[in-house]
C-alpha positions in Angstrom: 18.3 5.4 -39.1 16.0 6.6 -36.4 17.1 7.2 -33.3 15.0 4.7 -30.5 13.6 6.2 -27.7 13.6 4.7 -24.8 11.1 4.6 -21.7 13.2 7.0 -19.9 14.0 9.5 -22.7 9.8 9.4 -23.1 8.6 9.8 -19.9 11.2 12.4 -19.6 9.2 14.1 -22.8 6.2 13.8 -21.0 7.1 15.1 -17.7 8.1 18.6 -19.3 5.1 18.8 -21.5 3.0 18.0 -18.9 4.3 20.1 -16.2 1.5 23.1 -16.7 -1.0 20.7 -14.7 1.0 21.5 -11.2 0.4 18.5 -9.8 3.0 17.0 -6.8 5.5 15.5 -9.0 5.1 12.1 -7.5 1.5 12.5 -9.0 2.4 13.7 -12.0 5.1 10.4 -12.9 2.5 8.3 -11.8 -0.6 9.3 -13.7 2.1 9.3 -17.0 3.0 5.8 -15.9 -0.3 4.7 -15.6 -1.7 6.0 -18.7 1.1 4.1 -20.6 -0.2 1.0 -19.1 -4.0 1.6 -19.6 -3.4 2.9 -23.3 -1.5 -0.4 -23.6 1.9 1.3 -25.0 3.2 -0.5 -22.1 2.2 -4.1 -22.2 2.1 -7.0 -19.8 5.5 -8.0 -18.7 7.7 -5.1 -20.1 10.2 -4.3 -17.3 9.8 0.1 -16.6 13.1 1.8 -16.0 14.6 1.8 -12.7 14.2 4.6 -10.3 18.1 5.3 -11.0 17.5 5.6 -14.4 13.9 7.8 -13.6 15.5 10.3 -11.0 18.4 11.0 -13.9 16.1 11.3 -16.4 13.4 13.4 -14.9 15.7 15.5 -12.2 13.4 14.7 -9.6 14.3 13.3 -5.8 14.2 9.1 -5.1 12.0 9.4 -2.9 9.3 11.1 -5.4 10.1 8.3 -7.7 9.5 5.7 -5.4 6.2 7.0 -4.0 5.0 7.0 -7.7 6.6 3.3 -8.0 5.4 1.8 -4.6 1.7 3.6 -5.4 1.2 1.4 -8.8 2.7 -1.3 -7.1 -0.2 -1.0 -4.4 -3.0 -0.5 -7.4 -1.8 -3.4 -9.2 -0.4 -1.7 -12.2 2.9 -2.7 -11.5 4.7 -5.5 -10.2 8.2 -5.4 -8.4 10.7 -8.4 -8.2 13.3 -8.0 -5.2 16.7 -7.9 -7.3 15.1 -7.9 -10.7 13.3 -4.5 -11.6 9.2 -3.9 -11.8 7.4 -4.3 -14.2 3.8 -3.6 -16.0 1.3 -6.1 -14.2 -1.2 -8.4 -15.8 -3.7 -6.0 -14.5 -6.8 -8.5 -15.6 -6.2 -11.9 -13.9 -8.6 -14.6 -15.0 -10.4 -17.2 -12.8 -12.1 -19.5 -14.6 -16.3 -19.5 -14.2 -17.7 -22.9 -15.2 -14.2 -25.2 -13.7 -13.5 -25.4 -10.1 -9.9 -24.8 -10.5 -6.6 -24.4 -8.2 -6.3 -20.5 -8.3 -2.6 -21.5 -7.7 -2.3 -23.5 -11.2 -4.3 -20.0 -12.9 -1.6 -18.3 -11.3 1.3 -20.3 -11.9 0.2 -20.6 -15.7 0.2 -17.0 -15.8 4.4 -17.3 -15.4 3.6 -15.5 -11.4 4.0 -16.5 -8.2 1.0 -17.4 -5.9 1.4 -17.1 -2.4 -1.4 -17.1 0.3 -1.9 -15.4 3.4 -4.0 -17.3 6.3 -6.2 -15.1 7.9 -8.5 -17.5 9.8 -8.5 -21.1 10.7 -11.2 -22.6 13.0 -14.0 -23.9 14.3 -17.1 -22.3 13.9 -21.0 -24.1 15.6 -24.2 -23.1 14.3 -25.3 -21.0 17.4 -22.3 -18.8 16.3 -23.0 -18.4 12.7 -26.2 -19.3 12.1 -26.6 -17.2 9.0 -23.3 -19.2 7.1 -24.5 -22.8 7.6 -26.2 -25.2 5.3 -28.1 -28.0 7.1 -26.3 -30.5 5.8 -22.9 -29.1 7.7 -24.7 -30.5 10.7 -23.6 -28.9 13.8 -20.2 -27.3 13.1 -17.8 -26.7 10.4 -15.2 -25.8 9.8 -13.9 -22.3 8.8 -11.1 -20.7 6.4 -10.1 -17.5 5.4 -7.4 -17.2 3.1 -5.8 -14.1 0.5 -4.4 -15.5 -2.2 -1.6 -13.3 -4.2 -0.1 -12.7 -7.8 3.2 -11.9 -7.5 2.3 -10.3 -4.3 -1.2 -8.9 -5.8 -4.2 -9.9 -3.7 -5.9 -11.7 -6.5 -9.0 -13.4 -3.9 -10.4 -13.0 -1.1 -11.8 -17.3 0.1 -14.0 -17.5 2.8 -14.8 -21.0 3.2 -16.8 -23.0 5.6 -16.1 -27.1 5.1 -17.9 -30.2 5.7 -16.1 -31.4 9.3 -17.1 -35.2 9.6 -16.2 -35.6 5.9 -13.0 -34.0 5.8 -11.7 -34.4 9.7 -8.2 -32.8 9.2 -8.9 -29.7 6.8 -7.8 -27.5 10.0 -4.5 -29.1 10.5 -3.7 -28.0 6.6 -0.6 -25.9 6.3 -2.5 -23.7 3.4 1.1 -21.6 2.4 2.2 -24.6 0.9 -1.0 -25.8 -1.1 -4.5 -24.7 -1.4 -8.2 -25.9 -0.3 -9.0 -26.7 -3.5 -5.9 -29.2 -3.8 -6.5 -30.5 -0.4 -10.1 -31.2 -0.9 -10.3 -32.5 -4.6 -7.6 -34.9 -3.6 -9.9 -36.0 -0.3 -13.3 -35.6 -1.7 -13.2 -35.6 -5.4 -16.0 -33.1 -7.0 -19.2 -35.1 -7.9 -21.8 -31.9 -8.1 -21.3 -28.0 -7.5 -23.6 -24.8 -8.1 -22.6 -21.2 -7.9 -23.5 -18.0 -7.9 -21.7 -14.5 -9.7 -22.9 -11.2 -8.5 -21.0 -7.4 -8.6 -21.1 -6.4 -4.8 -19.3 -3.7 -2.7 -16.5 -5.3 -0.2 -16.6 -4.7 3.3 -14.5 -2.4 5.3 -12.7 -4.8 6.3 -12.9 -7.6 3.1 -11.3 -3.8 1.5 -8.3 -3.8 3.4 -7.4 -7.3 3.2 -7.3 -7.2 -0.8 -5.9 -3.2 -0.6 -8.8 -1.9 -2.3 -10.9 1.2 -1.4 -14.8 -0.1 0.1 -16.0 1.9 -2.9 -14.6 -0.6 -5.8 -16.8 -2.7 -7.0 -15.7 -6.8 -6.5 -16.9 -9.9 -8.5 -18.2 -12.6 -5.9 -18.2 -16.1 -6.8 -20.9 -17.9 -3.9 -20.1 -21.6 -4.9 -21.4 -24.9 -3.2 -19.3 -28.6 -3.7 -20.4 -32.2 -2.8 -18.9 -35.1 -3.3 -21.4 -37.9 -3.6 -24.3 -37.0 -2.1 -22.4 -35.2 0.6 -21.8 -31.2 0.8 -18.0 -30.6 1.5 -17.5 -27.2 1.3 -19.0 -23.6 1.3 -17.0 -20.5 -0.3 -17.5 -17.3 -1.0 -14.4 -15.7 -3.7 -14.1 -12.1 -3.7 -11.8 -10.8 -6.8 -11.5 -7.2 -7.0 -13.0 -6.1 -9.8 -10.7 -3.9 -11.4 -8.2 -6.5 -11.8 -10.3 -9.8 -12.2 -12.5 -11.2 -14.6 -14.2 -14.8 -14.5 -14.4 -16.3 -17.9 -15.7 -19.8 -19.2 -16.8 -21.8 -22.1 -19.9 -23.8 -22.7 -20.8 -25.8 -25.7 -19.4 -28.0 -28.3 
């Protein structure tokens, strides 16, 4: 009967064999780790030995086994579950192209955990931000900017001005516990949208709040929704584009 080697026993293999590159050993584990992901010998959802089990197996220190860990964990590869073990990450979330839908629900129906972060609420006039307002926002809108997470991935970045005679109480929203989208399909249901896909470079500082470098490339989603005859909202969805992909279906 042959003998079953575990993830351990082969990274272990690897390690040795690989050892000629002299790289830092925390870069060594981790580029091993990753390649088992991106080759796909590792799939979505398999749980990756602990860092006990790692720091017997390879003879290395903790601490150069958790640097590897906590650096996949930061690129997404990875996902860690307080009191559970980490495991290999969905690394291609998808957000749907032709629906407006709840990125919570996307993530949720994933088996994840969304959480959001709430970067900006306010008030925002037109001599302010001239360059961000539709005329049909009148004077002043409304302004949100939110990170959403998988399992503690930033997933999307929403900037999003809204409509503030139509929806008067979007700013007293408590946006941890449900999302724009909810909150305004339930007080404006969608009659009308248009949007817009394009590959752009984030921002310095759009970069740091998703925890990617200003040199990867992002998919952003410009979208428009009325309701009626009646603009409500104004977003612009930044996904990182190494982990994202917007897909849709068209047609009978």
């Amino acid at each position: 009967m042959e003998k079953r080697v575990t993830k351990d026993q082969e990274l272990a293999e690897m390690f040795t064999s690989h050892a000629t590159l002299k790289l830092p050993a925390y870069k060594l584990l981790k580029d091993i780790i990753a390649s088992q992901v991106r080759s796909g010998r590792w799939s979505a959802g398999e749980i990756i030995p602990s860092e006990n089990e790692l720091v017997a197996a390879l003879g290395i220190s903790r601490m150069t086994v958790n640097r590897a860990i906590r650096e996949l964990t930061g690129e997404g590869l990875l996902t860690r579950i307080q009191g559970i073990g980490t495991f290999v990450s969905d690394t291609k979330s998808t957000s749907s192209l032709f629906e407006v839908r709840n990125i919570a629900d996307e993530v949720t129906e994933r088996g994840h955990q969304h959480s959001t972060d709430i970067v900006l609420m306010g008030v925002e006039y037109r001599k302010d931000s001239v360059q961000h307002f539709d005329i049909e926002f009148g004077e002043s809108a409304f302004h949100s900017v939110l990170v959403h997470y998988d399992n503690g991935r930033p997933i999307q970045l929403e900037d999003r001005y809204v409509n503030r005679e139509a929806i008067p109480q979007y700013i007293e929203q408590d946006f941890t516990q449900t999302t724009p989208n909810t909150y305004l399909t339930d007080k404006a249901p969608l009659t009308r949208g248009e949007h817009v896909v394009e590959a752009v470079l984030p921002t310095s500082e759009q970069a740091e709040l998703l925890g990617i470098s200003p040199a990867d490339p992002c998919l952003r989603l410009s979208r428009k929704t009325w309701s009626g005859t009646t603009l409500i909202s104004a977003a612009v969805l930044l996904h990182p584009g190494s982990s994202s992909r917007l897909e849709g279906t068209f047609g009978a």
